[in-house]
C-alpha positions as CSV (number, residue, x, y, z in Angstrom):
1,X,-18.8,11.8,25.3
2,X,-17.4,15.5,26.2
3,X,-16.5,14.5,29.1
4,X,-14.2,11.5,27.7
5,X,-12.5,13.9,26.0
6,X,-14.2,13.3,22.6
7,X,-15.9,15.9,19.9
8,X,-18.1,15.7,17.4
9,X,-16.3,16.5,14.2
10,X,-16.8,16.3,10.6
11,X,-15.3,12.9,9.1
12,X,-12.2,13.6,7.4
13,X,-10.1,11.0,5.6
14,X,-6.1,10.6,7.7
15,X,-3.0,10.1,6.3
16,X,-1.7,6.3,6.7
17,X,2.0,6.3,7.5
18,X,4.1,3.1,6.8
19,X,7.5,3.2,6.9
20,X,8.4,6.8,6.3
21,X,11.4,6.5,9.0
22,X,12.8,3.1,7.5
23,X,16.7,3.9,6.4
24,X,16.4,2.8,3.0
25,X,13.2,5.3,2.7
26,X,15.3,8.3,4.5
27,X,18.1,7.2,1.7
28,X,15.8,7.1,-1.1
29,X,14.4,9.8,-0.1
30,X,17.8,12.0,0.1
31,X,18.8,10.9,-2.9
32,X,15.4,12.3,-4.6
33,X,15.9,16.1,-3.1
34,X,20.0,15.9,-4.2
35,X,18.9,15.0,-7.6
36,X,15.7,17.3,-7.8
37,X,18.4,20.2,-6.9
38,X,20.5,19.8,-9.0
39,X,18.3,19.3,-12.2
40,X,16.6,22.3,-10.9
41,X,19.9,24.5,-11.6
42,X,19.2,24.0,-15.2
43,X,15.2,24.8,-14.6
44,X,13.9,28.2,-15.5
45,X,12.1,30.3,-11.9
46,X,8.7,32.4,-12.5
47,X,7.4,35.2,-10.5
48,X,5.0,37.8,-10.1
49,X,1.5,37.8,-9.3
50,X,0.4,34.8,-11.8
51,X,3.8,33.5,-12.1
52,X,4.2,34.8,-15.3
53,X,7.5,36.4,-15.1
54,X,10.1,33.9,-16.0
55,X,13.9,33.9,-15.4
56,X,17.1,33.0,-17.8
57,X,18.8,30.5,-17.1
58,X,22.7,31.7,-16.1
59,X,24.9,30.2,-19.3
60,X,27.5,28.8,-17.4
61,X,25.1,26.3,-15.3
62,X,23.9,25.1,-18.8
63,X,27.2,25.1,-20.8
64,X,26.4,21.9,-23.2
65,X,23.4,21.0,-21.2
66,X,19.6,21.4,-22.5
67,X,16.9,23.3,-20.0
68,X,14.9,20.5,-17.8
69,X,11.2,21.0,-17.5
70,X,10.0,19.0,-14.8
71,X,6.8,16.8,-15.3
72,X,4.6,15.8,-12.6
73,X,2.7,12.5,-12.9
74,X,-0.3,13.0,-10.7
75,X,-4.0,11.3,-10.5
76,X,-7.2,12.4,-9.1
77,X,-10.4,9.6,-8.1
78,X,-14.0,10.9,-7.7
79,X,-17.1,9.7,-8.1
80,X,-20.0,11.0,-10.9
81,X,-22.1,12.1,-8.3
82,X,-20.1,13.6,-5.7
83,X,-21.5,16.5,-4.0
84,X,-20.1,19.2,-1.4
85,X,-21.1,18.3,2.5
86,X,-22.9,22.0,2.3
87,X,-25.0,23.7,-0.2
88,X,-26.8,27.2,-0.3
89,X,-30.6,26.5,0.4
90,X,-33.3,29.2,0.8
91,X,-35.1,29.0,4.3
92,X,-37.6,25.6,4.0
93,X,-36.7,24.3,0.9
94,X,-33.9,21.0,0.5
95,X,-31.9,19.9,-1.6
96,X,-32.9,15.8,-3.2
97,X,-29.6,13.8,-3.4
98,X,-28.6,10.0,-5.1
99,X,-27.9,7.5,-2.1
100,X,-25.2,6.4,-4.7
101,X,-22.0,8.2,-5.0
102,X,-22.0,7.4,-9.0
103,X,-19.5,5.2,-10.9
104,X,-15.7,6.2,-10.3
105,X,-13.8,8.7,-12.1
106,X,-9.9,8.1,-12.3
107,X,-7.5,11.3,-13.9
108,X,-4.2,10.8,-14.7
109,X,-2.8,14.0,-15.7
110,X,0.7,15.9,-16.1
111,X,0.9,18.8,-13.4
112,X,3.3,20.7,-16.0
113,X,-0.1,20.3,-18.2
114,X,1.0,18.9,-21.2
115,X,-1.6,20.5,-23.5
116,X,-1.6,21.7,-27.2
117,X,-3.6,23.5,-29.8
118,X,-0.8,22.9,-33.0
119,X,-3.1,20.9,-35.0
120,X,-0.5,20.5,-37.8
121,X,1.2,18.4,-35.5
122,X,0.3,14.5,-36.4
123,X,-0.4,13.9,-32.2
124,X,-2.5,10.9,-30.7
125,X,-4.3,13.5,-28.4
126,X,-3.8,16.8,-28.2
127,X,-3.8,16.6,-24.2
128,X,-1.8,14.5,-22.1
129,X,-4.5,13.6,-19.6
130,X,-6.3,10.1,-19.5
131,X,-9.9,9.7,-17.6
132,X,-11.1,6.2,-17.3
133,X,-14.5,4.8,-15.9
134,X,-13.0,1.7,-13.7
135,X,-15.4,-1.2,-12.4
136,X,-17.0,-4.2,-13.6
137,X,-18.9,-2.8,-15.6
138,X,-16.7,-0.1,-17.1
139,X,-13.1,0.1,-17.7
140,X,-10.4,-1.4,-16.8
141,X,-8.2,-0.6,-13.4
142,X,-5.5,1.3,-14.3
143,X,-2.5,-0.9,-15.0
144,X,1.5,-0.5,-16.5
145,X,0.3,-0.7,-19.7
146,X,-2.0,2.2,-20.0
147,X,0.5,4.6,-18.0
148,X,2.9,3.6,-20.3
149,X,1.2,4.3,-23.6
150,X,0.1,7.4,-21.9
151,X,3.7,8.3,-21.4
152,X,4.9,7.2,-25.1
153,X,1.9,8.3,-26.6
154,X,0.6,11.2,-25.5
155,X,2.9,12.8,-22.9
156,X,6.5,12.6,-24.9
157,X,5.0,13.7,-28.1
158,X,3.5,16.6,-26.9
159,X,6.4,17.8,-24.8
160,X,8.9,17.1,-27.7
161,X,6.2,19.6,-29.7
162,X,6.0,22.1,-27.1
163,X,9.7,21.8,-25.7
164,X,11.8,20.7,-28.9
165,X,15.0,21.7,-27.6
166,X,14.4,21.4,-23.5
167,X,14.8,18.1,-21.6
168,X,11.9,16.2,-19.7
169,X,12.1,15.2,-16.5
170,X,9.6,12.9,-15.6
171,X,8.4,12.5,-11.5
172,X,6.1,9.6,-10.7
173,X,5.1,8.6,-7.2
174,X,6.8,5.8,-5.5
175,X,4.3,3.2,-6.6
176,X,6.0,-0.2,-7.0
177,X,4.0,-0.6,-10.4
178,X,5.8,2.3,-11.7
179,X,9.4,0.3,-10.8
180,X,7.8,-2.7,-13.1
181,X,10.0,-4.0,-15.6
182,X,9.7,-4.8,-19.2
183,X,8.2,-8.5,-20.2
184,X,11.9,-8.8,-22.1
185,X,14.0,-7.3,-19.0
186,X,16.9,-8.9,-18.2
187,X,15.2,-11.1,-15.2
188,X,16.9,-14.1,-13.7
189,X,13.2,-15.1,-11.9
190,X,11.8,-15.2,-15.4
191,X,14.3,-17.9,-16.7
192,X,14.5,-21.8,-15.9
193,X,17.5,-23.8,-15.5
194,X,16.6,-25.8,-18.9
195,X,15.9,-24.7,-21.9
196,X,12.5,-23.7,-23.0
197,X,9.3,-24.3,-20.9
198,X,7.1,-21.6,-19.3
199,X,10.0,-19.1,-19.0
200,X,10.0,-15.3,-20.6
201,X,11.8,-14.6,-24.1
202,X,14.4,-12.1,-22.8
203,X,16.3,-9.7,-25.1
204,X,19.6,-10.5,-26.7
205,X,22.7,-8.3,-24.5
206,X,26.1,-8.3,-24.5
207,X,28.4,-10.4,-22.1
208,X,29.9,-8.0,-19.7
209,X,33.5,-6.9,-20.0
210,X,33.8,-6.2,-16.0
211,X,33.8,-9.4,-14.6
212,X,37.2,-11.3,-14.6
213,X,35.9,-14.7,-14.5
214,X,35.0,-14.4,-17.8
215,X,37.1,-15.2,-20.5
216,X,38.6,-12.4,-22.5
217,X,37.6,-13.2,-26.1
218,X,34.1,-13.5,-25.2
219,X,33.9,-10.2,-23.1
220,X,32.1,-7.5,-25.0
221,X,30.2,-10.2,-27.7
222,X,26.5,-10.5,-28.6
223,X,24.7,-12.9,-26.7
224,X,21.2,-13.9,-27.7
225,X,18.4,-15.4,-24.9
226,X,17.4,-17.8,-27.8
227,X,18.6,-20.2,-29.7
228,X,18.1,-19.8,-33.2
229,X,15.6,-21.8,-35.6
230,X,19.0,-23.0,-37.4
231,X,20.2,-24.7,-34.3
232,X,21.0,-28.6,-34.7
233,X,18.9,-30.0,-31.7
234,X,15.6,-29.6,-33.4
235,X,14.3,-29.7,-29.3
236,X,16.2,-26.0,-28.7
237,X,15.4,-24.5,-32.0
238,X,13.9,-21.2,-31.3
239,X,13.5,-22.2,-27.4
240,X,14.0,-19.7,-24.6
241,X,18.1,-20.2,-23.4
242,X,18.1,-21.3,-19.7
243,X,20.3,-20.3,-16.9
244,X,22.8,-23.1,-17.7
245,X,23.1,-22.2,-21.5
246,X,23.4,-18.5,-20.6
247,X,26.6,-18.7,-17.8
248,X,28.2,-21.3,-20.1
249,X,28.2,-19.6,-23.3
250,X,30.3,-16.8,-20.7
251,X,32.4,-19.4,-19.2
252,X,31.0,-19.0,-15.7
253,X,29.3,-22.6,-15.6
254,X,32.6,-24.2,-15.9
255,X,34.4,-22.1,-13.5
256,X,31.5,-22.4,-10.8
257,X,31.2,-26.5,-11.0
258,X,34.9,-26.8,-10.9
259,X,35.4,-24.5,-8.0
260,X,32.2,-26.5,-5.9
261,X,33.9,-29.8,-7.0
262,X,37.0,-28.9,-6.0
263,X,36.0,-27.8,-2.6
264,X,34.1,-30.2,-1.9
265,X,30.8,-28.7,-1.8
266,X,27.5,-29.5,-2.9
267,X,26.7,-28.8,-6.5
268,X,24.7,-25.4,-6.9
269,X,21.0,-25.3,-7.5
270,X,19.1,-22.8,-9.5
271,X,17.5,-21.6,-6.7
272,X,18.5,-21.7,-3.0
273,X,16.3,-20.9,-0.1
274,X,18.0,-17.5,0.8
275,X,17.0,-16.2,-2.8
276,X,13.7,-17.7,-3.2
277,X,12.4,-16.3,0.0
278,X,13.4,-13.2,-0.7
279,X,11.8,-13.3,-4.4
280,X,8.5,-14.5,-2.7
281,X,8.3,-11.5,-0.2
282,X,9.1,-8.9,-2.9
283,X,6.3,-10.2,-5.1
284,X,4.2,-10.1,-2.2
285,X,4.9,-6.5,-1.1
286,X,4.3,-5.6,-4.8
287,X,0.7,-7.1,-5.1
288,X,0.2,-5.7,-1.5
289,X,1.0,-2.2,-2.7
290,X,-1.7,-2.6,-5.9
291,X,-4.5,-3.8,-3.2
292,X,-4.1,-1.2,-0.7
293,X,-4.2,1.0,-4.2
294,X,-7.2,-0.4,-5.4
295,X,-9.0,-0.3,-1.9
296,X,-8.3,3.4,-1.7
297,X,-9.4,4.5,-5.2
298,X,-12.8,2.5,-4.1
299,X,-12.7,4.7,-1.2
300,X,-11.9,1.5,1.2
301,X,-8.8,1.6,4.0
302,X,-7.0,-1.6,4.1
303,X,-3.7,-1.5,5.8
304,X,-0.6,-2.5,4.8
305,X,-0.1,-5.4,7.2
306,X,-3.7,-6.9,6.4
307,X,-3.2,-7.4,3.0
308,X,0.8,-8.4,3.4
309,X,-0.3,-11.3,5.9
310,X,-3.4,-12.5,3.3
311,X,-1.1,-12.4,0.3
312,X,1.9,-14.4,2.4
313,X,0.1,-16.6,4.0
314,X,-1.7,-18.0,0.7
315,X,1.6,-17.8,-1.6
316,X,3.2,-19.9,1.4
317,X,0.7,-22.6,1.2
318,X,1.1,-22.7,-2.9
319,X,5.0,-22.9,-2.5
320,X,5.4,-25.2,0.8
321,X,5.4,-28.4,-1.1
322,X,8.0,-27.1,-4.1
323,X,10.1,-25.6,-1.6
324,X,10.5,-28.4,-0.1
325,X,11.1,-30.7,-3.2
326,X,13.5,-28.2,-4.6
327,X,15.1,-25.7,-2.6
328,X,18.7,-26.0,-1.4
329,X,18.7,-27.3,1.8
330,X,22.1,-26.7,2.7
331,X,22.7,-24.2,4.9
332,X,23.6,-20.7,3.0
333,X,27.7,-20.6,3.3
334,X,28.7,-19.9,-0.1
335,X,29.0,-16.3,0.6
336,X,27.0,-14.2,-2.3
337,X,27.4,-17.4,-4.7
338,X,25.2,-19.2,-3.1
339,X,23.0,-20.3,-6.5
340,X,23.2,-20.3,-10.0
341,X,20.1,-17.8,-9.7
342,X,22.4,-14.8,-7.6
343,X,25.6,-15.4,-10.1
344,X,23.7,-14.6,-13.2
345,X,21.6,-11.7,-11.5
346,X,24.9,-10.2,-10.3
347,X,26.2,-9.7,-13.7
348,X,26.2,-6.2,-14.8
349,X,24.1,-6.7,-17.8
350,X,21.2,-8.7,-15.0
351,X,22.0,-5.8,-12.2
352,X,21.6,-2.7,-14.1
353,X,18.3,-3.6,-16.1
354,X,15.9,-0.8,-15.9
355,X,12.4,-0.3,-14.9
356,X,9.9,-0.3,-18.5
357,X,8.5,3.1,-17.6
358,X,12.1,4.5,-16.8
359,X,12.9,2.6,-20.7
360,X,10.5,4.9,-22.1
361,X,10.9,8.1,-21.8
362,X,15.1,7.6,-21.5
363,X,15.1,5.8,-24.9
C-alpha cells in the first residue's frame, strides 16, 4: 500500500463541497459580508486576555440607530455514548466500551449564549438552548416549527431582558428550511384557480399601488383571501378565494383575457409548463437539502446528487400524467406573462412575502 502511495491514517470525516463557486452563491454570499460589515459598525469590539474589555460605540455611527448584538444560531449532534479514540490506561489493564454509540443528542443553541438568572422575569426558560432525543423511539426530528418557537419563545424574550434597548441580529445557516414560509404566506402554489378545494387560507393584503394595470380606486384597498360567511353564493361562503377571484377583484383578469383575445392567443392557464417545472425542482431541492440533513445528523453521507435524482425521478412519475392533462402546451412566448400563476406571483404584495422565521423575530 506504501508503495501506491497510500497511508494509514486515522478516519476523519471531509468537508462535502456543492456548489460553493455557483454565481448566485458568490452573490449571496457577497451580499452576507456587505451586510455583516455594516451592522458591525454599530456592534461593540472586546479585547484583552478574556475579551473582557469592551469598546464604545463612536456616536456618530449610531446617531438614531440602536447597538446590534449579533446572534449565532448554531447546533451540535452527538451520541450518549460517545467516547474519545484514546484514553489514559495503566500498563495491562483496558478499558470495556458499548458496541452502540447511544441514542442521538441534537443542541440547538445561541453562540451569543442567550442565558439568564433574572427570575422575576415571567420567561419560558431561562436559557435559550434546546436538546432533543431524535429517533423512533424518542423525539421528534428537528423541524420549522420547534426552531421557531425556540426563536419566539425563548431566544427573543431573553435577549429583549438582557438587551432592552440593543437590536438583535439573528444569523442562521443557509438551510432551505430556515427560508420556509408561513402556512398563511402570500403563495401563488398554494392557491387553485377555483374557489375553495384543497388550497391554503392565505392572509388578507392590500392590492398594490405600483402596478399600473391596476385601476386607481382600487390601489391601496384591503383585500381579503376569503370570502366571507355573509357572501350570497352559499357555495363560496367562507371558501378559500382562488386565483381568478383574486386578479379580478384588481382588475387584472379583465385586462389579461382582453389582451390574449385580442391578439389572438390562447387563453392563459393557471399553470404553464415553464412555471410548473420550475416549482417541482425547487420542491425537490428543498426535500433534498432535509435528507442529506437527516443522513448527516445520523452520521450517514449521502450526496447531493443521490438524493436529488431519487426525489426527481419519483415526483416525475406522480406528475407525468397531470402534466400532461393540464399543462400548457403551447410553447412559452408570452414573455414573463406566460400564466395566470407568474402574474399574480409578480405582484409586489406575492414577490416580497417573507420567510416565517425572518416574520418572527422582524415583527
Amino acid at each position: 500500500m506504501y508503495k501506491l502511495g497510500f497511508s494509514r491514517q486515522e478516519y476523519q470525516k471531509s468537508q462535502y463541497f456543492d456548489g460553493h463557486e455557483r454565481p448566485d452563491v458568490v452573490l449571496s454570499r457577497k451580499k452576507y459580508v456587505d451586510d455583516y460589515l455594516l451592522l458591525r459598525q454599530r456592534s461593540r469590539k472586546y479585547g484583552g486576555e478574556n475579551f473582557e474589555i469592551s469598546t464604545e460605540i463612536d456616536p456618530e455611527i449610531l446617531v438614531h440607530m440602536k447597538e446590534t448584538i449579533f446572534i449565532f444560531h448554531d447546533k451540535s449532534t452527538i451520541h450518549a455514548k460517545e467516547r474519545p479514540s484514546k484514553t489514559w490506561l495503566l500498563p495491562g489493564t483496558s478499558e470495556l466500551r458499548s458496541k452502540s454509540s447511544g441514542r442521538l443528542v441534537l443542541s440547538k443553541d445561541e453562540l451569543e449564549k442567550l442565558k439568564t438568572n433574572n427570575s422575576n422575569n415571567r420567561l419560558e426558560s431561562e436559557d435559550a438552548a434546546t436538546i432533543i432525543y431524535p429517533g423512533s423511539t424518542g423525539d421528534k426530528w428537528w423541524d420549522m416549527e420547534q426552531l421557531c418557537h425556540q426563536v419566539s419563545q425563548k431566544a427573543i424574550p431573553i435577549f429583549e431582558s438582557l438587551h432592552p434597548n440593543a437590536q438583535g441580529v439573528f444569523v442562521f445557516d443557509c438551510s432551505s428550511a430556515h427560508g420556509a414560509f408561513s402556512p398563511s404566506a402570500l403563495r401563488v402554489q398554494k392557491m387553485n384557480l377555483g374557489h375553495g378545494g384543497k388550497q391554503a387560507r392565505l392572509r388578507d393584503t392590500v392590492i398594490p399601488s405600483d402596478d399600473p394595470l391596476i385601476p386607481l380606486h382600487l390601489c391601496g384597498q384591503p383585500q381579503t383571501l376569503s370570502y366571507n360567511d355573509s357572501h350570497p353564493d352559499p357555495e363560496r361562503a367562507v371558501q378559500q378565494k382562488g386565483v381568478k377571484a383574486v386578479l379580478k377583484e384588481r382588475g387584472l383578469w379583465q385586462h389579461y383575457t382582453c389582451q390574449s383575445q385580442e391578439s389572438g392567443k390562447p387563453a392563459l392557464t393557471l399553470s404553464c409548463k415553464t412555471c410548473t417545472t420550475s416549482n417541482i425542482w425547487k420542491d425537490a431541492i428543498s426535500r433534498a437539502e432535509q435528507l442529506i440533513q437527516q443522513a448527516e445528523d445520523c452520521g450517514y453521507f449521502l450526496s447531493n446528487a443521490q438524493s436529488m435524482s431519487e426525489i426527481a425521478e419519483t415526483e416525475a412519475a406522480i406528475n407525468q400524467e397531470s402534466e400532461e392533462s393540464t399543462l400548457d402546451q403551447v410553447p412559452n412566448n408570452a414573455g414573463s406573462m406566460c400564466c395566470w400563476s407568474r402574474i399574480l406571483s409578480l405582484q409586489s404584495d406575492f414577490a416580497n412575502k417573507r420567510p416565517l422565521l425572518q416574520t418572527i423575530i422582524e415583527d
